[in-house]
Legacy VTK file of the C-alpha trace (Angstrom):
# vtk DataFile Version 3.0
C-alpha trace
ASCII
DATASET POLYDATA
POINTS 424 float
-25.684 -36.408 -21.681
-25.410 -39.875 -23.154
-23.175 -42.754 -22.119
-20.988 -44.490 -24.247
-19.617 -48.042 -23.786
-16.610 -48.659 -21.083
-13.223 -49.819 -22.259
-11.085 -51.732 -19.887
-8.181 -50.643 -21.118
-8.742 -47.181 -21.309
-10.353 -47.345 -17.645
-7.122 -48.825 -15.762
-5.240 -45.902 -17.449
-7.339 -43.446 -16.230
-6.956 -44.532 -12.903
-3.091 -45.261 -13.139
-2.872 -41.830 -14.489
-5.391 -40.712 -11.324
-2.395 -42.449 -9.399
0.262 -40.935 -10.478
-1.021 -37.164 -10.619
-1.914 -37.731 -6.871
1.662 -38.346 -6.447
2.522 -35.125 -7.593
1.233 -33.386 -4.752
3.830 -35.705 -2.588
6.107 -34.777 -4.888
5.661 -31.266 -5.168
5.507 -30.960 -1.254
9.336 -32.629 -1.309
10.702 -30.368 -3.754
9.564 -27.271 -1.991
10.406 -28.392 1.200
13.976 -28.617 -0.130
13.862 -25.436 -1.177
12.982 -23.575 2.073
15.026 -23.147 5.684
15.096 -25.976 7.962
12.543 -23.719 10.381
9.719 -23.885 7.356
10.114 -27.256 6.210
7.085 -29.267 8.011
5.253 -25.922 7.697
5.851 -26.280 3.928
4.814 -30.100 3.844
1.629 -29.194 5.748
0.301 -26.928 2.841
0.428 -29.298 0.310
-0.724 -32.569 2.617
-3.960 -29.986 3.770
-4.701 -28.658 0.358
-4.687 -32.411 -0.923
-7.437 -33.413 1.832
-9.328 -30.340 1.365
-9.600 -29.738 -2.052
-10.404 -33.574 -2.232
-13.854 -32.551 -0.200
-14.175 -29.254 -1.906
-14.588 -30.796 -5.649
-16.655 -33.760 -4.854
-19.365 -31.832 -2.828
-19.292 -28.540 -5.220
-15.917 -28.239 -6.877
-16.406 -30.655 -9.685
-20.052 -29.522 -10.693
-18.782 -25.849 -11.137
-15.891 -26.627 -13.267
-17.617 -29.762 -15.507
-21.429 -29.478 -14.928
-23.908 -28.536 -17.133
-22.663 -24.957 -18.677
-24.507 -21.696 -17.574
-23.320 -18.971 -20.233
-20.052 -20.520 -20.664
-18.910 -19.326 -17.519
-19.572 -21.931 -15.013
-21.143 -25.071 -14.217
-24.294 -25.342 -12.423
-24.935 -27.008 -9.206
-26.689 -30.318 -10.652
-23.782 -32.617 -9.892
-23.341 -31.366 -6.338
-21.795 -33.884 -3.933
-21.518 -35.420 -6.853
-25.484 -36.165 -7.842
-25.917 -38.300 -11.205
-21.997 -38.784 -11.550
-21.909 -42.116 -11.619
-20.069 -45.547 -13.227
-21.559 -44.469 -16.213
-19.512 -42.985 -19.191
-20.395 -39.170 -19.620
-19.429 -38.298 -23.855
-19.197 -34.799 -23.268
-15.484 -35.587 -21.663
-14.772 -39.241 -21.791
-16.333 -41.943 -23.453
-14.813 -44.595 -22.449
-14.514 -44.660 -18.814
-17.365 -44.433 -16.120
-18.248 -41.051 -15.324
-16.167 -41.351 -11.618
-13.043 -42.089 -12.869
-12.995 -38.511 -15.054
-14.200 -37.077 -11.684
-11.367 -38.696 -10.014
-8.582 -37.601 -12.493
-9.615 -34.249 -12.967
-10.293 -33.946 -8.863
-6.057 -34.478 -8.698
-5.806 -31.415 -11.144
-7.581 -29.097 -8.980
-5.656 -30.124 -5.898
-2.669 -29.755 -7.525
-3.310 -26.400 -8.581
-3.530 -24.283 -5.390
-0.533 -26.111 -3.902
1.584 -24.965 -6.520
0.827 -21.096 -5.556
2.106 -21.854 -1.646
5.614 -21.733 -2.934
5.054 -18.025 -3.485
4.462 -17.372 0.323
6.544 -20.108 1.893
7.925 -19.231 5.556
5.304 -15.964 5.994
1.605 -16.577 5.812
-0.553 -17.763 8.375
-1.923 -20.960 8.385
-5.512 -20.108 8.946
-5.272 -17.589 6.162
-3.558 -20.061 3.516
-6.540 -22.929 4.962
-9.248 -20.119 3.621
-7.494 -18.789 1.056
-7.137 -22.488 -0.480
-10.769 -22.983 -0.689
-11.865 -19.425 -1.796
-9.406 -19.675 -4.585
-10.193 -22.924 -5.760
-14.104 -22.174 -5.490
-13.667 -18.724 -7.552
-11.023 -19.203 -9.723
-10.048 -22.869 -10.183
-13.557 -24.136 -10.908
-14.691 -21.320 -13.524
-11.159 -21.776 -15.807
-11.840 -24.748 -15.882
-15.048 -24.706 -17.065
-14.117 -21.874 -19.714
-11.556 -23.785 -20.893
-12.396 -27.727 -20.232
-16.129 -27.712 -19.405
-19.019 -28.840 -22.233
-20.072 -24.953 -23.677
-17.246 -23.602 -21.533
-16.484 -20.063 -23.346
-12.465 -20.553 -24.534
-13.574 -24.322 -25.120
-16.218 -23.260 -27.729
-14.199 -19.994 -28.864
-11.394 -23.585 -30.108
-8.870 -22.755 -27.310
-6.347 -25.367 -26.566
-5.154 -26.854 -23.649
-4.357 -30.580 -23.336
-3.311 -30.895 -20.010
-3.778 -27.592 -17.968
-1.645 -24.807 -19.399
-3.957 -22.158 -18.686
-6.479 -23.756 -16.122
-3.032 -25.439 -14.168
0.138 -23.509 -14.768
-1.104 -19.667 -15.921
-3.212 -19.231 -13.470
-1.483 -20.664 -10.722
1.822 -18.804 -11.659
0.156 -15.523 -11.762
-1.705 -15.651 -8.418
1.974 -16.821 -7.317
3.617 -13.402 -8.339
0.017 -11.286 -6.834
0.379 -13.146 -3.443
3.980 -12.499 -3.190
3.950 -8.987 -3.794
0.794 -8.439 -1.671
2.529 -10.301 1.435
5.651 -8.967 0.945
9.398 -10.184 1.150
10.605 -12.587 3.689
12.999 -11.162 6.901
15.938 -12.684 7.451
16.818 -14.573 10.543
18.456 -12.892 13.413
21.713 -14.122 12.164
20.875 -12.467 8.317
21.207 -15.875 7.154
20.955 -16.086 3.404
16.795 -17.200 1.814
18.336 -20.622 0.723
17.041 -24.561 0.209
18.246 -26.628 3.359
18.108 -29.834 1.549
18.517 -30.130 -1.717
18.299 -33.917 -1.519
14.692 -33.745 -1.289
14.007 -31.284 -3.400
15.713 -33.624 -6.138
13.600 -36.527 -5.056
10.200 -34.035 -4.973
10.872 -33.424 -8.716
11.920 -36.996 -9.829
8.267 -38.042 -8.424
7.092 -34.466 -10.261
8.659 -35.703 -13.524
7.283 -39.278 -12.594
3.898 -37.790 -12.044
3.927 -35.779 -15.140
3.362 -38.715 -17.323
-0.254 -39.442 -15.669
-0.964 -35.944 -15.867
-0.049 -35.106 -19.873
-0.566 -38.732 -20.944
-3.530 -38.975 -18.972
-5.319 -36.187 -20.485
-5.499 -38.503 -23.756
-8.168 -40.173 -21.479
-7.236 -43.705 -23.703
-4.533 -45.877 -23.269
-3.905 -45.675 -27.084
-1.314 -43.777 -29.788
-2.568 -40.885 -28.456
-1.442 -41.435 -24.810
2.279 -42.701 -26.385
2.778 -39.664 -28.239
2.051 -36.984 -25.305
4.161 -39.899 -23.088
7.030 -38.968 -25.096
6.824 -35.809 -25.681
6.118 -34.817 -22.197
9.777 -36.457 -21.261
11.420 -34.919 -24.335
10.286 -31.278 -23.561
11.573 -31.932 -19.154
15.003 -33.291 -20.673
15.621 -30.415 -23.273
14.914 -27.519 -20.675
16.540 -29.245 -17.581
19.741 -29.439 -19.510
19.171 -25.736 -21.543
18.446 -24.385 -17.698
21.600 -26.579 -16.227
24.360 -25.107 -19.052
23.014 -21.531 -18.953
23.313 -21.800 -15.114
26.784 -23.002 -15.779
27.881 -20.401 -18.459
26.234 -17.681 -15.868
27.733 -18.408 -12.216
30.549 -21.151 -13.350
29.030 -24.378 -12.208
26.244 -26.621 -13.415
23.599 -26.710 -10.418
21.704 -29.678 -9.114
18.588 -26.979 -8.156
19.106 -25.699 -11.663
18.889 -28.654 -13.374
15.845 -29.837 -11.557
13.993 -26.222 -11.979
14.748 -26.774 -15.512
13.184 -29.627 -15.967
9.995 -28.853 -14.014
9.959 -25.888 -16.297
9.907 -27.884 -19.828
6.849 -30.090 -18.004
4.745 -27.173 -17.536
5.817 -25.535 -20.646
4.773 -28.863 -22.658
1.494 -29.671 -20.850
-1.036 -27.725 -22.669
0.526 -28.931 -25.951
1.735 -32.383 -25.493
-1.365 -34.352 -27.118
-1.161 -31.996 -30.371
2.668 -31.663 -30.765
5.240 -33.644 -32.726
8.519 -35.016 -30.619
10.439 -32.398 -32.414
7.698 -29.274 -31.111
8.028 -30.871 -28.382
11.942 -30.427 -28.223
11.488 -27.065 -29.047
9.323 -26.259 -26.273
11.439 -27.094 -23.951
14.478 -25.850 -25.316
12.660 -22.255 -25.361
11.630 -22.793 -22.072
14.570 -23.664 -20.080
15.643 -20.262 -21.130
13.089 -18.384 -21.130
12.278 -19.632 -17.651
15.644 -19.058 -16.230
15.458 -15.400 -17.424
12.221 -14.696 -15.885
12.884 -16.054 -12.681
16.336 -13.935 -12.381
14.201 -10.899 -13.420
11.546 -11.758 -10.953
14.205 -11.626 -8.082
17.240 -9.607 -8.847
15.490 -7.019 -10.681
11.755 -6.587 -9.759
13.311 -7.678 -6.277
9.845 -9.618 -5.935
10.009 -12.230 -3.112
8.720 -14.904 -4.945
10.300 -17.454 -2.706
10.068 -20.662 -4.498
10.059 -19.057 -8.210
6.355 -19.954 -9.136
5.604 -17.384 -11.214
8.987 -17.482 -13.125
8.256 -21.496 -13.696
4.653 -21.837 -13.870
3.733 -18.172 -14.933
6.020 -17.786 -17.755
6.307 -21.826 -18.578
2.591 -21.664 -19.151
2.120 -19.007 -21.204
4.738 -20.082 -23.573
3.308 -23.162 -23.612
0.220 -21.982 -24.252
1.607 -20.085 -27.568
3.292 -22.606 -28.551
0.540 -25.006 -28.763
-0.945 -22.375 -31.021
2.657 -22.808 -33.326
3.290 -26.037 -33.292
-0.110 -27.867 -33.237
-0.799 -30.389 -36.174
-3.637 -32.604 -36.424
-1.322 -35.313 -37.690
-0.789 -35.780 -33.903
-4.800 -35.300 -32.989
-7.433 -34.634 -35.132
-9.952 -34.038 -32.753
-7.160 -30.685 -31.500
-6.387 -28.218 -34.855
-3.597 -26.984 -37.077
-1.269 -24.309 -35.394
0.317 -21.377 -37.255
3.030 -23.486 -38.673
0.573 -26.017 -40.092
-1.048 -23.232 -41.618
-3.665 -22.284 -39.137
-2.318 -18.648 -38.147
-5.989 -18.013 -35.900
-5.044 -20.556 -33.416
-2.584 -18.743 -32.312
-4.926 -15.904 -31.839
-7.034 -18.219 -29.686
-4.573 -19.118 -27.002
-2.978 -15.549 -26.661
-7.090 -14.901 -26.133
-6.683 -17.734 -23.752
-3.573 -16.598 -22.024
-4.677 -12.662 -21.651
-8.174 -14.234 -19.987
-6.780 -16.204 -17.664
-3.518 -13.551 -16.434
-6.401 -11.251 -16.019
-9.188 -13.431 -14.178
-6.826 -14.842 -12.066
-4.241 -12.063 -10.763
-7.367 -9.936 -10.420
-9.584 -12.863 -8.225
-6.494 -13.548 -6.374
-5.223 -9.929 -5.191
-9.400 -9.870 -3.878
-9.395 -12.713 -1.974
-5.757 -11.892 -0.383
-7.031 -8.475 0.413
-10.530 -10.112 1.924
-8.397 -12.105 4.078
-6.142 -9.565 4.965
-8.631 -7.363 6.131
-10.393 -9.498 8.318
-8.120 -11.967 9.703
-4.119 -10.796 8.776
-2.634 -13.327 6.312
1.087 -12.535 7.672
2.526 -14.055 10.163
3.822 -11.609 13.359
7.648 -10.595 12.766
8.283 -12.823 15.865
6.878 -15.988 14.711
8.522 -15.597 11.410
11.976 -15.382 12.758
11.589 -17.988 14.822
10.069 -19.833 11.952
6.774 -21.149 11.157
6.882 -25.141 12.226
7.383 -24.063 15.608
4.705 -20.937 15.819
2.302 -22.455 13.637
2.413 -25.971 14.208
3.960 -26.727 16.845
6.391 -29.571 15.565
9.395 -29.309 13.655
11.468 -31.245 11.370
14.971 -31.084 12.458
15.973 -30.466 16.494
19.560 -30.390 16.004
20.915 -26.520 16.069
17.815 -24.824 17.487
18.269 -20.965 18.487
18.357 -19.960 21.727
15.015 -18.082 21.331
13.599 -20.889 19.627
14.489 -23.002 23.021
13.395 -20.782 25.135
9.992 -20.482 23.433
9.322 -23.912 23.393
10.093 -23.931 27.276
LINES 1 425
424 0 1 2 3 4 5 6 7 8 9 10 11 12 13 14 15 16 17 18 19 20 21 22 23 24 25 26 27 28 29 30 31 32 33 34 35 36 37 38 39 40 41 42 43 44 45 46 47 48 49 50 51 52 53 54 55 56 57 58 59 60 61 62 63 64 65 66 67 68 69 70 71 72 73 74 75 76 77 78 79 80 81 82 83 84 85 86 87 88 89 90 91 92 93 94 95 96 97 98 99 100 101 102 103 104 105 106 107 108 109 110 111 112 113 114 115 116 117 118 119 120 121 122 123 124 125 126 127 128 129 130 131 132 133 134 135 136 137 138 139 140 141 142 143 144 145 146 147 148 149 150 151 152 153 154 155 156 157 158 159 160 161 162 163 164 165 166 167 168 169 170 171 172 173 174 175 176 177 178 179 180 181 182 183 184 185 186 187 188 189 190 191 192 193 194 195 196 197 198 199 200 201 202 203 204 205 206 207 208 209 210 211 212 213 214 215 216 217 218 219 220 221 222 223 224 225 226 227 228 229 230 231 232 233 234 235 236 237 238 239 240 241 242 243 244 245 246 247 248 249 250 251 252 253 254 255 256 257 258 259 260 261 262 263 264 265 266 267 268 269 270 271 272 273 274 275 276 277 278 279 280 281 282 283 284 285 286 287 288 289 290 291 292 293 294 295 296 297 298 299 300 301 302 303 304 305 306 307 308 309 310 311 312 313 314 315 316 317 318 319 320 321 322 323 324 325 326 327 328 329 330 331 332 333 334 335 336 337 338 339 340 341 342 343 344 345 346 347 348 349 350 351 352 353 354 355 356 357 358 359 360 361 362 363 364 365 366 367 368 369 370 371 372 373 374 375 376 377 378 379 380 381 382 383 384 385 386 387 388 389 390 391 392 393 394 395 396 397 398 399 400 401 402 403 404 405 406 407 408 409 410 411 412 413 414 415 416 417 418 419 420 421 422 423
């Protein structure tokens, strides 16, 4: 471990990027909230606000030191940098350079809080707080942390194997998409309210304003990664907002052409979709793979989540696996197409650039990580289940889960009659 020599420049965009991936958690908190009944909503703010506190604490006193400290086997980091011992304003080379040692800590700390608040929108309006508080920090600690290290971390396994993920493909959007889909089949669908109201948003303004400050966020977290504020950084900028624009609208007309109306939801689904789907490739992609990318997966997207829920009949309430899941691991391919080192030539050549093994590499990657990760999570929820109960009582659910759980709710206007009376 050797320092380097700090750059200014490249320093303020690390922590402007820092900034702005932060934000996402905000933002991501909005757009589910949107999504869910008016009875869930401060329920579904509370996830995201507690997993951004908590995972916060979790990687500086252990978190960061399993995913980025010095390798054991290529499977995890060892304990060396815990509470964050010898990570200091110092540049570390093995990851950045440039910048002092804390501000890598920093940006990467918003990536792991990120991660685990993207799964809640499987289990929205059923699971138990105290549950979701320890399944948070189990999952983070046992999955999180080692992908990371596999795929980011200095002798990390998929790292060394040449694996590629810019921005969190497989350590971000895989795995959280597929412990998504296990944690919504192993809690079960949601009940419907005594009325048999439909499972639908409440307010879709907010949803559109949690993925405008997604999409906003997005730029820190793809052109970020280039951890310099140079062409590198550009070219992920704009290829990260050329892959959200090509799905949003490919999601938006196919949602047209299939139920006779272009959606606002749709549209803003869409887009989230092309973000994850360009993420682990936008610092090794042209504009034009980039296009691609998110042409491919505004539709493949919008397939899987219709399969997801009208065929599997999987509750999957706020379509994480469909997005995330399936966004990820065509992303993840895709970086192994489309890759050129014209773009970066510290990344590699993809298949159509003549390098058919990369390819082989992030499939490797993908399988790994679907495996590891659907296989950790369906563990802990079963743990959990076993010794606490990770589903709320019938009752509470009904009645929803800002009252029962938290005792405060965002709206007062129309409350039921058994919600009034159980406040009394």
């Amino acid at each position: 471990m050797m320092a380097g020599s700090i750059n200014a420049g490249d320093t303020a965009w690390l922590l402007t990027s820092t900034l702005l991936v932060m934000l996402m958690t905000p933002g991501l908190a909005l757009f589910y909230g949107g999504l869910v009944r008016g009875k869930n909503v401060v329920s579904t703010l509370m996830q995201s606000f507690f997993i951004l506190a908590l995972i916060s604490v979790q990687w500086v006193l252990w978190g960061y030191s399993l995913a980025f400290g010095p390798d054991r086997a290529g499977l995890i980091g060892g304990l060396e940098w815990f509470a964050l011992l010898g990570v200091g304003g110092e540049p570390n080379k093995d990851y950045a350079a440039t910048v002092p040692h804390l501000a890598f800590m920093a940006f990467q700390m918003m990536f792991a809080i990120i991660t685990p608040a993207l799964i809640t929108g499987a289990f929205a309006e059923r699971k138990r707080f105290t549950a979701f508080a320890l399944f948070s920090l189990l999952w983070a600690t046992l999955v999180y942390d080692p992908i990371a290290h596999w795929v980011w971390g200095a002798g990390g396994w998929l790292r060394t194997l040449g694996a590629l993920d810019f921005a969190g493909g497989t350590v971000v959007h895989i795995s959280s998409g597929v412990s998504a889909l296990v944690a919504a089949l192993v809690l079960g669908p949601r009940i419907k309210s005594a009325d048999n109201g439909p499972l639908e948003g409440h307010n879709l303004t907010i949803t559109a304003l949690g993925a405008a400050l997604l999409w906003f966020g997005w730029f820190g977290f793809n052109a970020g990664s280039a951890l310099t504020s140079g062409a590198l950084a550009a070219s992920a900028f704009v290829a990260t907002n050329s892959a959200a624009a090509m799905a949003g609208l490919t999601w938006m007309i196919i949602g047209w052409r299939h139920q006779g109306r272009p959606g606002l939801v749709g549209l803003c689904t869409g887009s989230v979709a092309g973000l994850v789907a360009v993420t682990p490739a936008a610092g090794y992609v042209t504009v034009s793979g980039a296009l691609v990318i998110g042409l491919v997966a505004g539709a493949l997207c919008y397939a899987a989540v219709h399969l997801t829920k009208k065929r599997l009949r999987v509750d999957d309430a706020l379509d994480v696996f469909g997005v995330h899941g399936i966004g990820g691991l065509w992303g993840a391919l895709a970086t192994g197409i489309f890759a050129t080192t014209a773009v970066n030539s510290a990344g590699a050549n993809g298949l159509l650039a003549g390098n058919p093994v990369q390819l082989a590499y992030q499939a490797i990657a993908v399988v790994t990580t679907f495996a590891y990760a659907g296989g950790m999570t369906w563990l802990i929820l079963k743990l959990l289940d076993l010794t606490i109960g990770i589903r709320v009582p019938e009752r509470e659910e009904v009645l929803g889960l800002d009252f029962t759980q938290h005792g405060e709710m965002a709206y007062r206007l129309g409350l039921t009659s058994e919600t009034s009376a159980s406040q009394r």
